[in-house]
Structures are given as structure tokens and as C-alpha cells.
LOMAR-448256 format. One record per residue (C-alpha): y, x negated, z. Coordinates in nm, 3 decimals, m for minus. Layout:
! residues N
NODE     north      east        up
NODE         Y         X         Z
...
END
This chain:
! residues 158
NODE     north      east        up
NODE    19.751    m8.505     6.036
NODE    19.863    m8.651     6.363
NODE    19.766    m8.747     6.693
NODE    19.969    m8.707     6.990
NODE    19.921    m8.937     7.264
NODE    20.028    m8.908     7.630
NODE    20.355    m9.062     7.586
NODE    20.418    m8.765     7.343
NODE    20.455    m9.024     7.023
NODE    20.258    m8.908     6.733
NODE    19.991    m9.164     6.570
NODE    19.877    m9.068     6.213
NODE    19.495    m9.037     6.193
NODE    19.341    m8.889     5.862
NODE    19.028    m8.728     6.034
NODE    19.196    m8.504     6.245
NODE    19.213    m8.142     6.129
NODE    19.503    m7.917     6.161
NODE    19.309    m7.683     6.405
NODE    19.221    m8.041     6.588
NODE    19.592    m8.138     6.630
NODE    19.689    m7.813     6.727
NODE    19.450    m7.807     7.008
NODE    19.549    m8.143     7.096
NODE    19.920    m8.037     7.103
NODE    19.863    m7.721     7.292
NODE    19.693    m7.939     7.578
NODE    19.948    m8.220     7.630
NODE    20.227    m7.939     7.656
NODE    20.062    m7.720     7.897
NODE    19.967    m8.039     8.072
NODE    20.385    m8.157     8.074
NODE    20.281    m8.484     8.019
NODE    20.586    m8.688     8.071
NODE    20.787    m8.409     8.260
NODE    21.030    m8.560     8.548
NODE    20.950    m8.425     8.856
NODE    21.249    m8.318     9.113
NODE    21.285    m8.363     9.475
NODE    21.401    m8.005     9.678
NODE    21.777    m8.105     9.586
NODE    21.725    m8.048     9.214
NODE    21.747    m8.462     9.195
NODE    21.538    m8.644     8.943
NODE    21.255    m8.849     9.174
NODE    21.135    m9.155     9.080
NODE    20.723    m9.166     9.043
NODE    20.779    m9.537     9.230
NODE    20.914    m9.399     9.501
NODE    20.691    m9.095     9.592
NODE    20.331    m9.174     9.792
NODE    20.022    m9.249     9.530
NODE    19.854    m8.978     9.566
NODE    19.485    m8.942     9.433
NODE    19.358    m8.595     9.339
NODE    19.100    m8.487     9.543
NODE    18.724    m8.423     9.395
NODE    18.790    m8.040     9.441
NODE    19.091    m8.054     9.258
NODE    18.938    m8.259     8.961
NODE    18.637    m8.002     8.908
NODE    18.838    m7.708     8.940
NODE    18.986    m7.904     8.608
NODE    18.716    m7.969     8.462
NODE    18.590    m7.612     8.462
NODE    18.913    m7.484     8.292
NODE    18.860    m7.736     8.040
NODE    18.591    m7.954     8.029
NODE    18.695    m8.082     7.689
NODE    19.024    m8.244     7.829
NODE    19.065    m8.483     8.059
NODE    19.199    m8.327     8.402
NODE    19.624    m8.319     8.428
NODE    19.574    m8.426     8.763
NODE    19.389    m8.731     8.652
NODE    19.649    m8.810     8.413
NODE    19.949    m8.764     8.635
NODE    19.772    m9.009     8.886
NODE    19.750    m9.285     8.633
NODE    20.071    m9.238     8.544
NODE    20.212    m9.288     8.861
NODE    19.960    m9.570     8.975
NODE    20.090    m9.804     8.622
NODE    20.471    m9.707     8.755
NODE    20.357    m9.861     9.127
NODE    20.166   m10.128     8.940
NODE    20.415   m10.223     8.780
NODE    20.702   m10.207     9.068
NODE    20.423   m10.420     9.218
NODE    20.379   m10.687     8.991
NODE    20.746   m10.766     8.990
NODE    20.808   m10.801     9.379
NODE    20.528   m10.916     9.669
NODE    20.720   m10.744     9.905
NODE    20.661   m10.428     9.664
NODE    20.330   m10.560     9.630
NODE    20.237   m10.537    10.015
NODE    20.355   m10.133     9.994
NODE    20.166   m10.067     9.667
NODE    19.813   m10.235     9.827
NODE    19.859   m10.038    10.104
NODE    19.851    m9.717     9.925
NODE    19.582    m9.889     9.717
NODE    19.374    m9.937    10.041
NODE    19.422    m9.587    10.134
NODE    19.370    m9.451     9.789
NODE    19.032    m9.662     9.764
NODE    18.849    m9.584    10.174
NODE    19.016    m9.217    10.061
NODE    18.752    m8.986    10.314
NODE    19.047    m8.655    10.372
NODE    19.030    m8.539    10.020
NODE    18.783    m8.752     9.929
NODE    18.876    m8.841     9.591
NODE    18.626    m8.883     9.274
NODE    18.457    m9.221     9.283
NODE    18.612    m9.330     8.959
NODE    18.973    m9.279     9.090
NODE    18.833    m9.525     9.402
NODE    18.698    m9.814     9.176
NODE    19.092    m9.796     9.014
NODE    19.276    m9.830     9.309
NODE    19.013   m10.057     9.433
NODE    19.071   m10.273     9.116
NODE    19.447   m10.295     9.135
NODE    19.417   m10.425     9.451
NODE    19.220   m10.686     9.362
NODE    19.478   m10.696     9.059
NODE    19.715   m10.761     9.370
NODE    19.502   m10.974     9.580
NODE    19.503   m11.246     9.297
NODE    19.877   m11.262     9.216
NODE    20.007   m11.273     9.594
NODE    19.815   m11.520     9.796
NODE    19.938   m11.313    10.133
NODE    19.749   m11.024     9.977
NODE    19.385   m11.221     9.943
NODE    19.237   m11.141    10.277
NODE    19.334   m10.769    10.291
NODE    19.178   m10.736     9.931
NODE    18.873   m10.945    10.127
NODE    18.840   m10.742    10.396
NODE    18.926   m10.397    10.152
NODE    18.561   m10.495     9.974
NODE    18.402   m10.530    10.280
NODE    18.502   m10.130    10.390
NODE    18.460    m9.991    10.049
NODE    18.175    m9.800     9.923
NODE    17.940    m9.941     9.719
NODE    17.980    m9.728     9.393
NODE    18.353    m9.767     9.412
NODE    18.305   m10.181     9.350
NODE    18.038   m10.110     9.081
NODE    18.238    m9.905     8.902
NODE    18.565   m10.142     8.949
NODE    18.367   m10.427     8.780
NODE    18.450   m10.692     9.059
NODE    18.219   m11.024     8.982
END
């Protein structure tokens, strides 16, 4: 037996049983894991490019009541998206600046109000940012200061 993991490759694991994999299977394809999304002109869009956009608590539980075996699509898309931005990030500081700014939004997020956990990520990649980019340390400062108190106990910031 095998086990597929998001990026679709398939990892052999003896204790899986057939009816295990095939439940496994059946919820990364209805999921699309790893599907490119288009803009309205049919054109491929790149994940760096489009706004980080954290689902919203609602959205998430709606999930979760489906399925609560699984771990929500939406959830999965998001991290997706926020390692593609990380990883723009990481490479330029003027990318950086953009990608904490989302990160800032993502983390004080009070329209959709996101799940806590999805707050103590983005708050943690900013501080991911706030340490490599020296023009970045007083916005991650002053980020900590405005963010709830669950969101940096969950983002395990000494």
C-alpha cells in the first residue's frame, strides 16, 4: 500500500489498508490538491501573485462538518499559497515588505476573522521576515504589540 501526500507523490507505508488508501485518494482528488487556478482570461495565475488570503472561521467549520476526518481544502490551499509567498519572500526584501504586509493583515484578520491557528502562522512568518530583513524588525515589533494573545501562544514566539 501507498500513501499519497499533498504534492500527489505516493510514499509506500505497509500499515495502510487498501480501503485506507482509497479513502485517502478519494480526498486529495476531490480536494484538487495541486490544481492551477486561472484568472477570467483562461490564463494560468501564479499563487505569488494573487492576495494571501486566509479562510475565514465560517468557512473552516463548514469543512470540518463535511469531513471532520480531513483536514479542511481551504486550509490546505492557504498553506500552499502562504510557502509560494514565503518563499518569493525569502528571495527578495522588496518581496519581503509585500509578503509582511499581507502577513500583518492575515494575522490582526477581524472581517472574516480567520481561525486562531491560521493567525499564529502568518504571525510566525512575519517574524520569519522580521529576522532576515533588518527594515522589517520594527513592523514585526509593533505587529506583536496589536496581535491577540492566543495568536503569539500558538506561534511559539520566545
Amino acid at each position: 500500500p501507498y500513501v499519497v501526500d499533498i504534492a500527489g507523490s505516493q510514499k509506500k507505508k505497509t500499515s495502510a489498508t487498501h480501503s485506507q488508501m482509497s479513502i485517502l485518494e478519494n480526498s486529495v482528488n476531490q480536494r484538487n490538491v495541486g490544481k492551477l487556478r486561472t484568472d477570467q482570461d483562461g490564463k494560468i495565475a501564479d499563487a505569488r501573485n494573487r492576495p494571501l488570503a486566509p479562510p475565514g472561521l465560517d468557512q473552516v467549520r463548514k469543512e470540518v462538518q463535511a469531513n471532520p476526518h480531513l483536514t479542511p481544502g481551504s486550509i490546505l490551499e492557504f498553506a500552499s499559497h502562504l510557502g509560494s509567498k514565503m518563499e518569493l519572500a525569502l528571495k527578495s526584501e522588496e518581496q519581503g515588505n509585500l509578503v509582511f504586509k499581507e502577513l500583518e493583515d492575515c494575522t490582526l484578520n477581524t472581517i472574516d476573522y480567520s481561525p486562531v491557528s491560521i493567525r499564529a502562522v502568518c504571525l510566525s512568518n512575519a517574524n520569519v521576515l522580521g529576522q532576515r530583513y533588518s527594515s522589517l524588525q520594527l513592523k514585526y515589533q509593533a505587529l506583536l504589540g496589536k496581535a491577540d494573545s492566543e495568536s503569539i501562544r500558538l506561534s511559539y514566539i520566545p
